[in-house]
VOPAGU-2260 file (C-alpha; in pm, 1 decimal, decimal comma):
REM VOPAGU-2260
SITE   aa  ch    i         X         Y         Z
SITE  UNK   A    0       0,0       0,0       0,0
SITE  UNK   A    1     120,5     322,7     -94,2
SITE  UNK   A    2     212,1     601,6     197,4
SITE  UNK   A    3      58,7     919,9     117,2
SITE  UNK   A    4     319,4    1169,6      61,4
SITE  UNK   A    5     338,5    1495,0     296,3
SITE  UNK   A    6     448,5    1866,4     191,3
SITE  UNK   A    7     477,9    2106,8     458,0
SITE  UNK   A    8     422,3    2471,5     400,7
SITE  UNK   A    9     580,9    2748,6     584,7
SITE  UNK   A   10     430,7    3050,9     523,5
SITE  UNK   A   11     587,2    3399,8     691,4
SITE  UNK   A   12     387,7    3738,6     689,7
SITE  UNK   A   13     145,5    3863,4     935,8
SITE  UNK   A   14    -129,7    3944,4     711,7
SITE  UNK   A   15    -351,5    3684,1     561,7
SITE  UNK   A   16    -454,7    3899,4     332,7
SITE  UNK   A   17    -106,9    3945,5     152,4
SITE  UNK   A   18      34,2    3787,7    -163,2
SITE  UNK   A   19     238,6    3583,3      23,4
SITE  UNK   A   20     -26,3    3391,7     253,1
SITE  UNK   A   21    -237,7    3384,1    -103,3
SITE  UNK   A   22      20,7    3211,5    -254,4
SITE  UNK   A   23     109,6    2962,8      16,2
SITE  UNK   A   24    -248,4    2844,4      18,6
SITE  UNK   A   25    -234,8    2829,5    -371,7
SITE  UNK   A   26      62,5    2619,2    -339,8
SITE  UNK   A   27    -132,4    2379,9     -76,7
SITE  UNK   A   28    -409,2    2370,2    -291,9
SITE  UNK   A   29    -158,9    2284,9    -584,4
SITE  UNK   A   30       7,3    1996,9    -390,4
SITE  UNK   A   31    -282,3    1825,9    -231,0
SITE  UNK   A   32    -442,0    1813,3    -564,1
SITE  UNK   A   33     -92,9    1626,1    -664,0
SITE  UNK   A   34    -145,5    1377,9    -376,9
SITE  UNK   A   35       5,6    1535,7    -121,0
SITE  UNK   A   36     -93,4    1531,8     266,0
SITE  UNK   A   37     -63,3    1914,8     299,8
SITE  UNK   A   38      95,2    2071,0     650,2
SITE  UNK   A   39      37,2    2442,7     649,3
SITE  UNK   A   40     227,2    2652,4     896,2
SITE  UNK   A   41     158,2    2982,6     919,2
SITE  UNK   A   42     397,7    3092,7    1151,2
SITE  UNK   A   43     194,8    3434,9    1257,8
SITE  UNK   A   44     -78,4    3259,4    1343,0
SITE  UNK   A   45      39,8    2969,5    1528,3
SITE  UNK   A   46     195,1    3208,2    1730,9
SITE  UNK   A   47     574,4    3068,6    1701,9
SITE  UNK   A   48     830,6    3343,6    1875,6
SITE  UNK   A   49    1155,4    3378,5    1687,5
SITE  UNK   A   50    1405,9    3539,2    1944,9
SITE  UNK   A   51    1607,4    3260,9    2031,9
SITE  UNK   A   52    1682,7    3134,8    2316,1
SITE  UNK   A   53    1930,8    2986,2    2600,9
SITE  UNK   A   54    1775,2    2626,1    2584,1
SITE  UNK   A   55    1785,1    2649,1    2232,4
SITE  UNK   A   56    2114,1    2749,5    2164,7
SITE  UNK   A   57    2308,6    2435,9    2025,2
SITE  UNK   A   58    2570,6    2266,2    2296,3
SITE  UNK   A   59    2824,9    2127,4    2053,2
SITE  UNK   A   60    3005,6    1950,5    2353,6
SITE  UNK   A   61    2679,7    1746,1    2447,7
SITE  UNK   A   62    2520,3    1590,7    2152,3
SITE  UNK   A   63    2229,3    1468,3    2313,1
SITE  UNK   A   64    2138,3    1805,4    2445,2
SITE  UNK   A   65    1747,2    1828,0    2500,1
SITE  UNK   A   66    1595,7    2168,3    2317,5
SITE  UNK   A   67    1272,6    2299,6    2424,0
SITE  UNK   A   68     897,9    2138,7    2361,7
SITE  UNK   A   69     843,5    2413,0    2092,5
SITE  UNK   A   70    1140,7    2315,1    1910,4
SITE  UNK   A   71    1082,7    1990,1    1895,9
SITE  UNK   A   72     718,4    2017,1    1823,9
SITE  UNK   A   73     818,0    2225,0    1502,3
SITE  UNK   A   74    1139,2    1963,2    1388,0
SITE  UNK   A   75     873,1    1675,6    1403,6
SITE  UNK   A   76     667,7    1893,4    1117,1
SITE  UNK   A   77    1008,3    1919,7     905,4
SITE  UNK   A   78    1117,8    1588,1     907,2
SITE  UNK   A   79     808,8    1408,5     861,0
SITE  UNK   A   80     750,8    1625,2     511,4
SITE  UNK   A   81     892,2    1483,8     204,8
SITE  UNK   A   82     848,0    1822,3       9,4
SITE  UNK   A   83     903,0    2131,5     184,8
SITE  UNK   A   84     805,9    2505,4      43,3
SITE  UNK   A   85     900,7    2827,4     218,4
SITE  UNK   A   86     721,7    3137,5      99,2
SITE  UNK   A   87     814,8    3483,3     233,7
SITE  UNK   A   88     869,3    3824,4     173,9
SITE  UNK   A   89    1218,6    3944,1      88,1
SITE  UNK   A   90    1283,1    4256,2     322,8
SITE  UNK   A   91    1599,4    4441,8     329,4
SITE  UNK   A   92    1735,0    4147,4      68,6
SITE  UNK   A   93    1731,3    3942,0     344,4
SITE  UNK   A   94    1462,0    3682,7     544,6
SITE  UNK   A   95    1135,3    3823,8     737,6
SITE  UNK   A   96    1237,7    3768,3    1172,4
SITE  UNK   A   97    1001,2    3555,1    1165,9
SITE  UNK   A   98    1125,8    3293,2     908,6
SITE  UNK   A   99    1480,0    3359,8    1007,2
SITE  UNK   A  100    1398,1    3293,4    1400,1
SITE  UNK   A  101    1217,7    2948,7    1264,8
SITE  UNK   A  102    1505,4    2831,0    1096,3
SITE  UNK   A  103    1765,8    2924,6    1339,2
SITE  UNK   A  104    1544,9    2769,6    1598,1
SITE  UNK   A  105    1398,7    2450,4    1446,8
SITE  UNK   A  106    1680,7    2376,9    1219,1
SITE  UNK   A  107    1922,8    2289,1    1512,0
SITE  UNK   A  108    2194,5    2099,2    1552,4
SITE  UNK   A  109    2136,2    1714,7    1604,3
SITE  UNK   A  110    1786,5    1801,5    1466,6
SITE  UNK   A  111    1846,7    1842,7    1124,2
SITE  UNK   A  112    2234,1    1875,1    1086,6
SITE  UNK   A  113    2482,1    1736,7    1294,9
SITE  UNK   A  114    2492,0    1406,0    1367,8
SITE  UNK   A  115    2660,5    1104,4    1143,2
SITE  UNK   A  116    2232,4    1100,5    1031,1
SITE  UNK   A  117    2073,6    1274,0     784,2
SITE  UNK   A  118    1792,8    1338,1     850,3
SITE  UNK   A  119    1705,7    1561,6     627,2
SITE  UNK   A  120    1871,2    1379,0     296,9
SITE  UNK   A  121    1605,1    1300,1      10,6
SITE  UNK   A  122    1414,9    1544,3     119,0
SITE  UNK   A  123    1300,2    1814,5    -134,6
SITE  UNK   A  124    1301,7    2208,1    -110,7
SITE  UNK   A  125    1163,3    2503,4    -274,1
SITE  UNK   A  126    1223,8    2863,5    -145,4
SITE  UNK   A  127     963,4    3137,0    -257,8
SITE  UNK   A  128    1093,0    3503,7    -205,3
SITE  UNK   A  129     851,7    3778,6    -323,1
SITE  UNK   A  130    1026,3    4101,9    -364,4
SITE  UNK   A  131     930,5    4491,0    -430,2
SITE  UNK   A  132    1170,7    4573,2    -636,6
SITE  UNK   A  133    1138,6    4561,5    -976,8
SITE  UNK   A  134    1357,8    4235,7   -1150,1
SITE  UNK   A  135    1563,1    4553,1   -1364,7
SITE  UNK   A  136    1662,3    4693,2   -1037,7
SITE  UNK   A  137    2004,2    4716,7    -995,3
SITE  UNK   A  138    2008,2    4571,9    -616,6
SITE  UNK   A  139    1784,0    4273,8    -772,2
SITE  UNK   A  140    2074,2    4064,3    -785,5
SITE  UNK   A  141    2121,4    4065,3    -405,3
SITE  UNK   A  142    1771,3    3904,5    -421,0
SITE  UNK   A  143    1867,9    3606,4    -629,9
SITE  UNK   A  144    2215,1    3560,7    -401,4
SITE  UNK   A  145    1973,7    3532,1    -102,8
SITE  UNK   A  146    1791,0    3266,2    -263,9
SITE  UNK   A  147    2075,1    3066,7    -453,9
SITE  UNK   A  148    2360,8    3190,8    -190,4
SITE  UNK   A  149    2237,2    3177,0     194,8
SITE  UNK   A  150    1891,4    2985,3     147,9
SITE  UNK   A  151    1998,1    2719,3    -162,7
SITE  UNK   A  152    2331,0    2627,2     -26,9
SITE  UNK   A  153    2416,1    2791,4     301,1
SITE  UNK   A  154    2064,1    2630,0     450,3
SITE  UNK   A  155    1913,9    2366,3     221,8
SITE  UNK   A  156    2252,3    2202,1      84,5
SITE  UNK   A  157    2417,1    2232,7     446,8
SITE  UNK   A  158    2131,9    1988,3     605,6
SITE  UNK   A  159    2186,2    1801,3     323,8
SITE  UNK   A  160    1836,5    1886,5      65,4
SITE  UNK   A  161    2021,3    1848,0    -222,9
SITE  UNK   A  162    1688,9    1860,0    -439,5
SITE  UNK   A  163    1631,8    2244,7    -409,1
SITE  UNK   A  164    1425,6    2498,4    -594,9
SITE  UNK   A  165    1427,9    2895,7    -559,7
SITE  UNK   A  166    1167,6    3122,3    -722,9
SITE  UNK   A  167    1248,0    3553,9    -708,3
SITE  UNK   A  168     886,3    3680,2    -786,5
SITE  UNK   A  169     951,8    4062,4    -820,6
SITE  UNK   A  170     797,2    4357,6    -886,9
SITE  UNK   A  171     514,1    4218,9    -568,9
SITE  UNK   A  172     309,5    4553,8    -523,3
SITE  UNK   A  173     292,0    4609,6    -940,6
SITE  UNK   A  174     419,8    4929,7    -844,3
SITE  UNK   A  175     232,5    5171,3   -1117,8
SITE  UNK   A  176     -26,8    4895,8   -1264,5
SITE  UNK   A  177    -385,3    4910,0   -1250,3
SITE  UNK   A  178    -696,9    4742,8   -1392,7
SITE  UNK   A  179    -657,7    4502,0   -1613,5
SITE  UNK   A  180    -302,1    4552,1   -1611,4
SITE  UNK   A  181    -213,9    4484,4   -1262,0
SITE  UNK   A  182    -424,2    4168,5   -1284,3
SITE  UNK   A  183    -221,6    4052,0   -1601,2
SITE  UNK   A  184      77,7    4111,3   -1360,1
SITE  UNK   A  185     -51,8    3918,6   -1085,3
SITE  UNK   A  186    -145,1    3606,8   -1301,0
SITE  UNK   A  187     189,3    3602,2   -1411,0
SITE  UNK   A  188     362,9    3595,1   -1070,7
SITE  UNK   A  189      93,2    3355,0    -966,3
SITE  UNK   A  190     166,1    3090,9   -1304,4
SITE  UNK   A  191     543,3    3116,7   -1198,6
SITE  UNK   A  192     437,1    2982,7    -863,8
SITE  UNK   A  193     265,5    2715,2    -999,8
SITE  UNK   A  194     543,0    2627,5   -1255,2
SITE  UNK   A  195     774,9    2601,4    -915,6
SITE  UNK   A  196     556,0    2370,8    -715,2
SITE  UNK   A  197     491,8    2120,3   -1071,3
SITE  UNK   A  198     862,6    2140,9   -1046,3
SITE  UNK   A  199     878,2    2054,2    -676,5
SITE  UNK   A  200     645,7    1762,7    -731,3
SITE  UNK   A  201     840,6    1628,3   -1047,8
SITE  UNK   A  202    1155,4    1577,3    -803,0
């Protein structure tokens, strides 16, 4: 019998109303339609708190060091997903608190690097960064390093998702658009989603 695949879902913005939180639940929508047991965690409103802390600070000398119930609550959700999408704002070409505090939290040593393990191997990644900026702008390549530099290898590759997908959707406000125009724009962004999840599924 066949185990039913699971994709978790990590969405980071405190509005539900945004374009991120739209397209998170697009890209649920997407993968549970593709078989997928979908785990959506919308870190604003589950509440999780990002500022690190003493208990959860790695203790290289003791291996079996215990982390706190949060933590652990959160590293059972990453490792039981076979696909996993992050989908954030870019802000100051860098990660939202939020998302940043998750990962530096949750993605801790002996968790889901670390150990002689790996846990995290065959697992499959896509990162989702939805910038302001237009994709012309000159600073639009520090957007693209942040995906393919810090998130790609530095995070992904490190913990040893060597299956990894990025998507830069710029321009996210359609700064100057309207009517029909801005909707054309907004189709776009959201068929370049969906062309990055079909890729996530195809492995």
């Amino acid at each position: 019998m066949d185990v039913q695949p699971t994709a978790l879902i990590v969405v980071a913005h405190h509005r539900a109303d945004s374009l991120t939180a739209a397209l998170a639940r697009r890209a649920a929508a997407r993968l549970e339609a593709a078989g997928y047991w979908v785990d959506l965690l919308d870190l604003h409103r589950e509440g999780f708190d990002p500022r690190h802390r003493v208990e959860d600070e790695p203790d290289y000398g003791n291996r079996d060091k215990r982390y706190s119930d949060e933590v652990y609550a959160h590293a059972e959700r990453v490792l039981a997903a076979d696909v996993i999408a992050a989908v954030f704002p870019v802000w100051w070409f860098g990660l939202p608190a939020l998302l940043k505090g998750w990962i530096d939290r949750v993605w801790n040593y002996g968790l889901t690097y670390g150990r002689r393990e790996k846990p995290m191997a065959g697992k499959r990644m896509l990162w989702v960064g939805l910038a302001g900026l237009a994709e012309d702008d000159p600073n639009s390549d520090l957007t693209r390093a942040l995906l393919d530099g810090a998130l790609r290898r530095g995070i992904a590759e490190f913990c040893d998702i060597t299956d990894v997908h990025t998507l830069a959707l710029f321009d996210s406000e359609a700064q100057g658009l309207v009517g029909a125009a801005r909707e054309r724009h907004y189709a776009a962004l959201e068929a370049r989603a969906d062309e990055a999840v079909d890729k996530l599924v195809a492995g």
